[in-house]
N, CA, C and O of each residue as an XYZ file, in Angstrom:
612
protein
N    -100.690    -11.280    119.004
C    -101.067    -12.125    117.888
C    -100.434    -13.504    118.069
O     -99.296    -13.613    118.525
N    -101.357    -14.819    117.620
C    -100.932    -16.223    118.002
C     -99.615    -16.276    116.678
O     -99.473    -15.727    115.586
N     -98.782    -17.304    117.543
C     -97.671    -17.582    115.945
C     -98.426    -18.645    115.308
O     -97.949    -19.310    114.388
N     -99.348    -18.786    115.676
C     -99.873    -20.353    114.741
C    -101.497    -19.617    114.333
O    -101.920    -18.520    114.699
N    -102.215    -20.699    113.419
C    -103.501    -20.251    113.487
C    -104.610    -21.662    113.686
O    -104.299    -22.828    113.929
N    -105.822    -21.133    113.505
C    -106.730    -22.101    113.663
C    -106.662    -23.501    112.810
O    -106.728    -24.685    113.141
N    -106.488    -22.776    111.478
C    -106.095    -23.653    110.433
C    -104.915    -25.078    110.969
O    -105.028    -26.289    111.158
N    -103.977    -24.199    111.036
C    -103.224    -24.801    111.193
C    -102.955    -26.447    112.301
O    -102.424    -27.557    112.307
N    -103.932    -25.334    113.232
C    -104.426    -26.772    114.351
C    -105.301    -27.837    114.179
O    -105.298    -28.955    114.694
N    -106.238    -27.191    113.179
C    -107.473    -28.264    112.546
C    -106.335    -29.141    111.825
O    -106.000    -30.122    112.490
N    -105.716    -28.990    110.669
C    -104.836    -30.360    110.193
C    -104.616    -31.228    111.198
O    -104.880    -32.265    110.591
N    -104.308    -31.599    112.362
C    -104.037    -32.122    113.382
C    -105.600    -32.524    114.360
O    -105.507    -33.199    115.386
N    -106.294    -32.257    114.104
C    -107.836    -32.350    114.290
C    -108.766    -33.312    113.227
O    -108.941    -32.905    112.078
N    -109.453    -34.834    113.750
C    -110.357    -35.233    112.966
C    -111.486    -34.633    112.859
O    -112.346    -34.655    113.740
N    -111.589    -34.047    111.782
C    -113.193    -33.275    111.767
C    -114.299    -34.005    112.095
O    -115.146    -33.430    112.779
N    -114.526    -35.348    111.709
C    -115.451    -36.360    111.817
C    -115.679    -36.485    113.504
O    -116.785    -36.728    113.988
N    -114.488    -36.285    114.291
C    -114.645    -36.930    115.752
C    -114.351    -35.535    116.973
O    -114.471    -35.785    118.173
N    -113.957    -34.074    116.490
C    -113.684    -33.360    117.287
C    -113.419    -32.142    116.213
O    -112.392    -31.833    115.610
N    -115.071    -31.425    116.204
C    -114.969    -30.100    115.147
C    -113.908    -28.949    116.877
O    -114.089    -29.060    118.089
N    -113.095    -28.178    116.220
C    -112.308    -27.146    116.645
C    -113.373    -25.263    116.145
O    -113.725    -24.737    115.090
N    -113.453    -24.995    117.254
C    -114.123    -23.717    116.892
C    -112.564    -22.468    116.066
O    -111.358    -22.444    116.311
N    -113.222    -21.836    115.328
C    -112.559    -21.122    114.230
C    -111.419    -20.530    114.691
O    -110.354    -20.541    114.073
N    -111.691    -19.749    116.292
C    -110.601    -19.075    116.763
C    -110.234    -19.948    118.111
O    -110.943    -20.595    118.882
N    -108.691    -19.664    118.057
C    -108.104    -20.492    118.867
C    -108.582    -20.413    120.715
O    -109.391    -19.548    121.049
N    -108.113    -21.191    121.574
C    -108.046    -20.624    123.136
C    -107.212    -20.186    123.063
O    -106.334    -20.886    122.558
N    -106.894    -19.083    123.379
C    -105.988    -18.147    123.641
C    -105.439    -18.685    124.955
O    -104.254    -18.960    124.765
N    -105.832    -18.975    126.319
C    -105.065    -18.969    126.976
C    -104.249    -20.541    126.968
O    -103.340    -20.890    127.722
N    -104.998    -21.466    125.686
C    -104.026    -22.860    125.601
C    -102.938    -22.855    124.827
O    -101.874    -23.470    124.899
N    -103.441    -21.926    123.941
C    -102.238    -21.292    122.912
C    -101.062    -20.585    123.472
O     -99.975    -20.853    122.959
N    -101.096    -19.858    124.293
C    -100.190    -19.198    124.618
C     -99.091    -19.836    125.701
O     -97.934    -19.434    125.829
N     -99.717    -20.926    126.454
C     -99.156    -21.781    127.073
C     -98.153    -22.713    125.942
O     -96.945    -22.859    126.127
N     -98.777    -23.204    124.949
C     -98.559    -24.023    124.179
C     -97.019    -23.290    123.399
O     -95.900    -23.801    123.375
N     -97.451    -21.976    122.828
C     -96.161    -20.925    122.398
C     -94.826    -21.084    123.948
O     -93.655    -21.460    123.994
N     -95.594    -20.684    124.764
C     -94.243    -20.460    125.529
C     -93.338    -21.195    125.774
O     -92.165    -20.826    125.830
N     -93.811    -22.574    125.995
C     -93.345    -23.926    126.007
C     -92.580    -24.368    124.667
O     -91.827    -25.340    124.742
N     -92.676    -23.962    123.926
C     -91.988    -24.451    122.820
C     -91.095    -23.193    122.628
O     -89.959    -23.480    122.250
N     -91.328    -21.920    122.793
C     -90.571    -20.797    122.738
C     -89.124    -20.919    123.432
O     -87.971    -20.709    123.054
N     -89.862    -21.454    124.889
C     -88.702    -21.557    126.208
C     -87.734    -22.298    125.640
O     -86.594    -21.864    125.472
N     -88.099    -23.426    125.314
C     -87.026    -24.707    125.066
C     -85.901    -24.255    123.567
O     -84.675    -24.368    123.543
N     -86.748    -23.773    122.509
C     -85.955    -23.842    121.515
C     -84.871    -22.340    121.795
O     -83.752    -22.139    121.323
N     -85.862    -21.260    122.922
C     -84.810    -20.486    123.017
C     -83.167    -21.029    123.068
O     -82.285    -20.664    122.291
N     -83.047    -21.804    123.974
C     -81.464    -22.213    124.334
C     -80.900    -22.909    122.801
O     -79.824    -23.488    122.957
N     -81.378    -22.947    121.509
C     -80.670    -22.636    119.712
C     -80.521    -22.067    119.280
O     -79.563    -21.798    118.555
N     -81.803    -21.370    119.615
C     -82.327    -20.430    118.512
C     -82.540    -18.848    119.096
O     -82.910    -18.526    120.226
N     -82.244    -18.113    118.143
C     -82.194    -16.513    118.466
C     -84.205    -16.213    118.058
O     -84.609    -15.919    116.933
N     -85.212    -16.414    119.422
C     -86.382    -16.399    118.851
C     -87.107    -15.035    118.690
O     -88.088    -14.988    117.947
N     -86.567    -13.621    119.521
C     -86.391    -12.648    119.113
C     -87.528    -12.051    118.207
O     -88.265    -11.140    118.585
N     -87.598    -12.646    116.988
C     -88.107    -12.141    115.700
C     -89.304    -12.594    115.556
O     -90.225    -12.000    114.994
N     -89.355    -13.988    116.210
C     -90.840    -14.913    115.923
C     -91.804    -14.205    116.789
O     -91.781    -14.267    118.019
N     -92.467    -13.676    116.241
C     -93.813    -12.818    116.986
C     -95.249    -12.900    116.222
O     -96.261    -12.558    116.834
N     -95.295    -13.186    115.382
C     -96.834    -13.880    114.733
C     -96.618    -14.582    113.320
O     -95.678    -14.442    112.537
N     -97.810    -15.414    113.212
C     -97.679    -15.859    112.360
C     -97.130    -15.934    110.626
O     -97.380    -16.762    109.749
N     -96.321    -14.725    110.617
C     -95.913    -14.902    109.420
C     -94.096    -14.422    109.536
O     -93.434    -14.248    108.513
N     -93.707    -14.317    110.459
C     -92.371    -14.553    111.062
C     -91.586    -15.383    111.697
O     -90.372    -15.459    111.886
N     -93.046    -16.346    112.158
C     -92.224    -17.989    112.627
C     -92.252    -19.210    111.903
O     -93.204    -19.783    111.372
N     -90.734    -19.592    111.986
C     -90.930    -20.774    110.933
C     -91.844    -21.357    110.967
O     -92.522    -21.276    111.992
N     -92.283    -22.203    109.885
C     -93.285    -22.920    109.127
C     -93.305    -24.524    110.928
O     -94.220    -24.785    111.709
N     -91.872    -25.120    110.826
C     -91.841    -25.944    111.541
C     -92.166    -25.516    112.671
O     -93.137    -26.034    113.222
N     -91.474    -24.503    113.291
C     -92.348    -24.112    115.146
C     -93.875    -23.675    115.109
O     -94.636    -23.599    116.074
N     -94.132    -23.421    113.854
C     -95.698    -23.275    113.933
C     -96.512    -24.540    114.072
O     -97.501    -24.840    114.741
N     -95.735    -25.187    113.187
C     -96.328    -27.260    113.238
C     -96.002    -27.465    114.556
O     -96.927    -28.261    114.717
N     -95.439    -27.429    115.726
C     -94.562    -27.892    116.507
C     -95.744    -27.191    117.742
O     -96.271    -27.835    118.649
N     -95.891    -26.109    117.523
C     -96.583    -25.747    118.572
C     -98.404    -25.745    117.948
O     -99.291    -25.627    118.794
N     -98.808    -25.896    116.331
C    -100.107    -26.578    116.554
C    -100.456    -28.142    116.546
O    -101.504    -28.709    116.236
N     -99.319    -28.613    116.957
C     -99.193    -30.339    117.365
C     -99.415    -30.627    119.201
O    -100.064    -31.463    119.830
N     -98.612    -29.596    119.571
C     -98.533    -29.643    121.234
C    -100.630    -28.805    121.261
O    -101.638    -29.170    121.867
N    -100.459    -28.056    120.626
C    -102.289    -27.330    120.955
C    -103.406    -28.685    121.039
O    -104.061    -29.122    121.985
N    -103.301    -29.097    119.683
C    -104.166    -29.996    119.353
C    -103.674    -31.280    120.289
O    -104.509    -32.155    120.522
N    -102.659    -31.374    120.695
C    -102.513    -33.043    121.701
C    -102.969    -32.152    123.043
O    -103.890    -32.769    123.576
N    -102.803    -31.483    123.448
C    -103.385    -30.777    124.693
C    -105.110    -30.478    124.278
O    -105.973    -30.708    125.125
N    -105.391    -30.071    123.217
C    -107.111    -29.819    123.196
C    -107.769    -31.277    123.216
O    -108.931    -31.355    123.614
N    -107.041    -32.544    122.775
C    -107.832    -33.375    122.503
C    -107.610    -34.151    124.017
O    -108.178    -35.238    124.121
N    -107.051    -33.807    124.854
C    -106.878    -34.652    126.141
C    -107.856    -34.003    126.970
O    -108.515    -34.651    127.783
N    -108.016    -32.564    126.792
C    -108.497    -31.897    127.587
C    -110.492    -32.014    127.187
O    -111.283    -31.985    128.129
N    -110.860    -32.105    126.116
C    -112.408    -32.534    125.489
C    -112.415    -33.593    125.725
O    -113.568    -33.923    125.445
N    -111.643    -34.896    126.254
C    -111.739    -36.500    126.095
C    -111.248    -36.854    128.121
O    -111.413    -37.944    128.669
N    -110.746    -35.762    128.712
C    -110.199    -36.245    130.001
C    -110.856    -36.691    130.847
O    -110.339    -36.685    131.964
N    -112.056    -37.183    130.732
C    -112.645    -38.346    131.564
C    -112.837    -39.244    130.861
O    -113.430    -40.071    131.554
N    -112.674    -39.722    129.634
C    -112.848    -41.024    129.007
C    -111.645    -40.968    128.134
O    -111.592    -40.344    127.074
N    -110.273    -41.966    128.885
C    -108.976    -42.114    128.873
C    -109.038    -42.381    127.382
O    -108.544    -41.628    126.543
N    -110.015    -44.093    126.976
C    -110.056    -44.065    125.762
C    -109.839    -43.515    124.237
O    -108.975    -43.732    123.388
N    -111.037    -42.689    124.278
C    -111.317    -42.012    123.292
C    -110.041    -40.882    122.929
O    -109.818    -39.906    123.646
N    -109.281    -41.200    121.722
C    -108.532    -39.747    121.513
C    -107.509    -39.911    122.039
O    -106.578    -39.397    121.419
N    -107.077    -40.720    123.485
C    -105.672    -40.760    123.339
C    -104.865    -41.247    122.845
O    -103.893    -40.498    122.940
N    -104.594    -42.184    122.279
C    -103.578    -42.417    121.263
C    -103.252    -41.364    120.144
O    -102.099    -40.939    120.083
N    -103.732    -41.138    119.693
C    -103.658    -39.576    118.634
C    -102.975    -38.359    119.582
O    -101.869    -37.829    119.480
N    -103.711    -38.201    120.231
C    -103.256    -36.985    121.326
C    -101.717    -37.747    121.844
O    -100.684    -37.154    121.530
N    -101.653    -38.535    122.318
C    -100.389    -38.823    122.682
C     -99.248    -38.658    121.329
O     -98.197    -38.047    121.526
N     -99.556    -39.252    119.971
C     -98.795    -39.366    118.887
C     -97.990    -38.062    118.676
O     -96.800    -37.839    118.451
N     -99.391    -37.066    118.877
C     -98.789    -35.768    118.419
C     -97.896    -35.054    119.239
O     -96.946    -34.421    118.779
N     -98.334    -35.180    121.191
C     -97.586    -34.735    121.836
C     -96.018    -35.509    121.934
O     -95.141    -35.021    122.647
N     -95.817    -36.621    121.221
C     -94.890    -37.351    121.427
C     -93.974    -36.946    120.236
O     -92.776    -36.691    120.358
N     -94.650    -36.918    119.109
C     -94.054    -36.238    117.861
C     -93.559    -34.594    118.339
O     -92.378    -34.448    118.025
N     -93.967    -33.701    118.811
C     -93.984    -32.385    118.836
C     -92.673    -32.484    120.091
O     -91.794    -31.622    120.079
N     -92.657    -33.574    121.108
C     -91.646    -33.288    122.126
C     -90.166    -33.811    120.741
O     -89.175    -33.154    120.421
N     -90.524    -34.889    120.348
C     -89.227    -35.316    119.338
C     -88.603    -34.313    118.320
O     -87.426    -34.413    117.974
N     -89.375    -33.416    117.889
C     -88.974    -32.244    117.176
C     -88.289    -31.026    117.735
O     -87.431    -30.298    117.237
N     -88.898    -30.997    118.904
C     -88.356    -30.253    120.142
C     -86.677    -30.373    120.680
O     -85.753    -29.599    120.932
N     -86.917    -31.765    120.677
C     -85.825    -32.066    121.326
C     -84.727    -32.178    120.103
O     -83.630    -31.648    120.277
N     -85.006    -32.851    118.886
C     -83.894    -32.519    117.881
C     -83.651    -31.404    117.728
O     -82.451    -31.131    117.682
N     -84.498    -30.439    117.604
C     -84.062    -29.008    117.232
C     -82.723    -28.270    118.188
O     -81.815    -27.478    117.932
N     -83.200    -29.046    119.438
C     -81.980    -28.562    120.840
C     -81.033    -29.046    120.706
O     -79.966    -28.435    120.744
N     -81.172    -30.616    120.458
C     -79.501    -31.131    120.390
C     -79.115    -30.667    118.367
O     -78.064    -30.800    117.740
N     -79.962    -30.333    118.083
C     -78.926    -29.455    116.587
C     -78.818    -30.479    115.462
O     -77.880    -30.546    114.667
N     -80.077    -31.406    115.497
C     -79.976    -32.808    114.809
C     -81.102    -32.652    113.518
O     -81.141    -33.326    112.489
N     -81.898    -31.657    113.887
C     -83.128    -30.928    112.936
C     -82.432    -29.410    112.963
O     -82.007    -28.899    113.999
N     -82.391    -28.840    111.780
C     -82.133    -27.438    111.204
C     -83.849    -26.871    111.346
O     -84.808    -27.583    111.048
N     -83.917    -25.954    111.679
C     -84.955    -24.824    111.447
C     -84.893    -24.010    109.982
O     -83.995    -23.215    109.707
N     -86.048    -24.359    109.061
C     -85.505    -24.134    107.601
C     -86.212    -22.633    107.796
O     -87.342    -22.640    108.284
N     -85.646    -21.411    107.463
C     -86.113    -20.141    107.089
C     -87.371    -19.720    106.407
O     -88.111    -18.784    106.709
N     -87.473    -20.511    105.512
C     -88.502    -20.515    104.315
C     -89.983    -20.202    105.015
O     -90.624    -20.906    105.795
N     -90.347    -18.671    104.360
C     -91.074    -18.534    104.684
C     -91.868    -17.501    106.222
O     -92.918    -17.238    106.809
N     -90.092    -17.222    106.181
C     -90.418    -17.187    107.653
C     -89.081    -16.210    107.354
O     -88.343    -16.092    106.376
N     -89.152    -15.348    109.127
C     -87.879    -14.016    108.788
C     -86.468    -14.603    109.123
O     -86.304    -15.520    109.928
N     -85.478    -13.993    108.438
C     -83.966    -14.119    108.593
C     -83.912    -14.471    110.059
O     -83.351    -15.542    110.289
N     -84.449    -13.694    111.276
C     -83.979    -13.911    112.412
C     -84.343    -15.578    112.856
O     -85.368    -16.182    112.541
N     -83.413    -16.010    113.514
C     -83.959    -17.207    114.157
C     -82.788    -18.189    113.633
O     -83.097    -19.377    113.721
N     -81.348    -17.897    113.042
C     -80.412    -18.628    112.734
C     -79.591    -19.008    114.065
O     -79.077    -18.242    114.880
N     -79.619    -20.408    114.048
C     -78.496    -20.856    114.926
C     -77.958    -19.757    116.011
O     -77.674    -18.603    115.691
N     -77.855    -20.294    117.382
C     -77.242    -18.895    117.936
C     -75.836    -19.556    118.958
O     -75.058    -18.947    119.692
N     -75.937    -21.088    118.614
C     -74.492    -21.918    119.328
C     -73.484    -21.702    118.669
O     -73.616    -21.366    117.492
N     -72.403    -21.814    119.154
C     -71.474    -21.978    118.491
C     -70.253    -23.379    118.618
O     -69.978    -24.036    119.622
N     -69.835    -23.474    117.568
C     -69.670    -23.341    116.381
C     -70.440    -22.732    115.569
O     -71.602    -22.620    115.957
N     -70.112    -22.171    114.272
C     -71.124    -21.978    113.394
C     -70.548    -22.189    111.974
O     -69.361    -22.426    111.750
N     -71.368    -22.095    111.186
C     -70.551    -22.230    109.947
C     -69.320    -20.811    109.456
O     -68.269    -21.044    108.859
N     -69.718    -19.582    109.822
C     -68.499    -18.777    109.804
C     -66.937    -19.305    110.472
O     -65.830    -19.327    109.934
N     -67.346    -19.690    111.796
C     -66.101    -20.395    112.549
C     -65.480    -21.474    112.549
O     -64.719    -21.902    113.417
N     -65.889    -22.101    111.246
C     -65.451    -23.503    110.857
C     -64.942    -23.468    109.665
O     -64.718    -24.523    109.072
N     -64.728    -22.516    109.223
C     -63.911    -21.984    107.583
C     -62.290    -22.162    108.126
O     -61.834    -22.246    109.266
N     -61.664    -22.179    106.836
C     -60.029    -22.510    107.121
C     -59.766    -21.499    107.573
O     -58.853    -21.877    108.307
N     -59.854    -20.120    107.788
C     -59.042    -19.214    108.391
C     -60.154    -17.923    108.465
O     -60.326    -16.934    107.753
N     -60.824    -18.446    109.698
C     -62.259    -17.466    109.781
C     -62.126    -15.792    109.873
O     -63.064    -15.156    109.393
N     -60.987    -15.034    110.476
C     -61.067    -13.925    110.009
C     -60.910    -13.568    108.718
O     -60.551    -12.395    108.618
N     -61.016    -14.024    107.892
C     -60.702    -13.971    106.473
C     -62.234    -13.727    105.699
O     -62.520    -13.431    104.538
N     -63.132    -14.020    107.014
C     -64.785    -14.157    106.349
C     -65.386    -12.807    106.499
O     -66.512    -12.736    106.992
N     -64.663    -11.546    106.069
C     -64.914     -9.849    105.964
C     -65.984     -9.964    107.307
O     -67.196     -9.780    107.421
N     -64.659    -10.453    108.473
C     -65.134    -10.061    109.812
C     -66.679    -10.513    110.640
O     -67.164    -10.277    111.746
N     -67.058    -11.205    109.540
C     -68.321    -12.343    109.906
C     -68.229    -12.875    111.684
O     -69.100    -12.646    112.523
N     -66.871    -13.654    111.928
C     -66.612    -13.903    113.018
C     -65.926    -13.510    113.517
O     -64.778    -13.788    113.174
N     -66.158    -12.468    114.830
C     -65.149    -11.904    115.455
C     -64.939    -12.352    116.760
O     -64.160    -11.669    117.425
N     -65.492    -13.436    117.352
C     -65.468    -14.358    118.865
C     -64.477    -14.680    118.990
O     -64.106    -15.033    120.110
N     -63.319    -14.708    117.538
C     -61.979    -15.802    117.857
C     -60.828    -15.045    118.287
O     -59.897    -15.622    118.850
N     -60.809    -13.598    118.035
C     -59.712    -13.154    118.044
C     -58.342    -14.028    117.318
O     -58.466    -15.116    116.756
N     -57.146    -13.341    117.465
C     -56.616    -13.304    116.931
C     -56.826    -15.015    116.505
O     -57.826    -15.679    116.781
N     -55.656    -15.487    115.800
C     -55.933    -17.072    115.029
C     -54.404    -17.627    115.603
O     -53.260    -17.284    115.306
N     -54.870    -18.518    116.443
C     -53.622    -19.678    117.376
C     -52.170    -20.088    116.287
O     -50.948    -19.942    116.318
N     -53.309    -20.728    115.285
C     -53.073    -21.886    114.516
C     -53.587    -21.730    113.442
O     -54.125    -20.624    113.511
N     -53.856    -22.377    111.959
C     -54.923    -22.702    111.195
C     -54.346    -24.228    110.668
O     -53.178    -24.576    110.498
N     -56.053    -25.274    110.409
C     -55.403    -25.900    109.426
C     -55.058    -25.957    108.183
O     -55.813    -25.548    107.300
N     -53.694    -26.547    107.897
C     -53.246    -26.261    106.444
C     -52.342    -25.833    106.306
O     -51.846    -25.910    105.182
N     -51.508    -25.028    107.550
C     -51.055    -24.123    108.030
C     -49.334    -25.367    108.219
O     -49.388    -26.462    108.779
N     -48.125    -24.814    107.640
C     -46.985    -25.833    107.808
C     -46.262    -24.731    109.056
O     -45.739    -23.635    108.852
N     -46.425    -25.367    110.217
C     -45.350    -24.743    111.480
C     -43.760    -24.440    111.212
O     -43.052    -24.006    112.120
């Protein structure tokens, strides 16, 4: 099953200049998923995202932005003109989302979408509390505690 849908790619589609048939290409789609899968893997725990109603709202935008800038290059690729600027906007927008999400500058909001897929770098917010074993074992990466701040030597 696609994590995105047809719908979703038409928003990103002028109806007036390039009708989109109802069901997706499967084999542009799936290119389109992996590519965005691959990259955000190294944040994100993606695990859980397996169809459309388990992946966030944003990697679904993210990967029917990369579909639709790839469908509209690919219906227009002998006449440079037509469609690329749009097609470029989106693939340029969809790499910028991409890439914030990696360096940790865009949050991936849950909503809507399953628990799995929280932050998987660390730091995290458990390990940044004043005295993280104290968080009923939330973080157990630190072992014992060096130091804390707050803490008079």
């Amino acid at each position: 099953m696609s994590l995105t849908t047809g719908e979703q790619v038409k928003a990103w589609l002028e109806p007036t200049k390039l009708q989109h048939p109802d069901s997706l290409d499967v084999p542009l789609c799936t290119h389109a998923e992996n590519e965005v899968l691959a990259r955000i893997s190294s944040a994100y725990d993606i695990t859980g995202w397996t169809n459309d109603t388990t992946t966030p709202p944003l990697v679904q935008t993210i990967i029917a932005k990369l579909y639709a800038g790839w469908y509209i290059q690919r219906q227009y690729s002998e006449d440079n003109e037509v469609g690329g600027s749009w097609a470029a906007t989106l693939l340029s927008n969809a790499e910028m989302l991409i890439a914030g999400i990696i360096e940790g500058s865009i949050q991936i909001p849950t909503i809507g979408a399953s628990t799995v897929g929280e932050p998987s770098f660390y730091p995290n917010d458990n390990s940044s509390i004043q005295d993280p074993r104290d968080n009923d074992g939330a973080d157990t990466s630190l072992g014992d505690s060096k130091f804390s701040m707050g803490t008079i030597f």
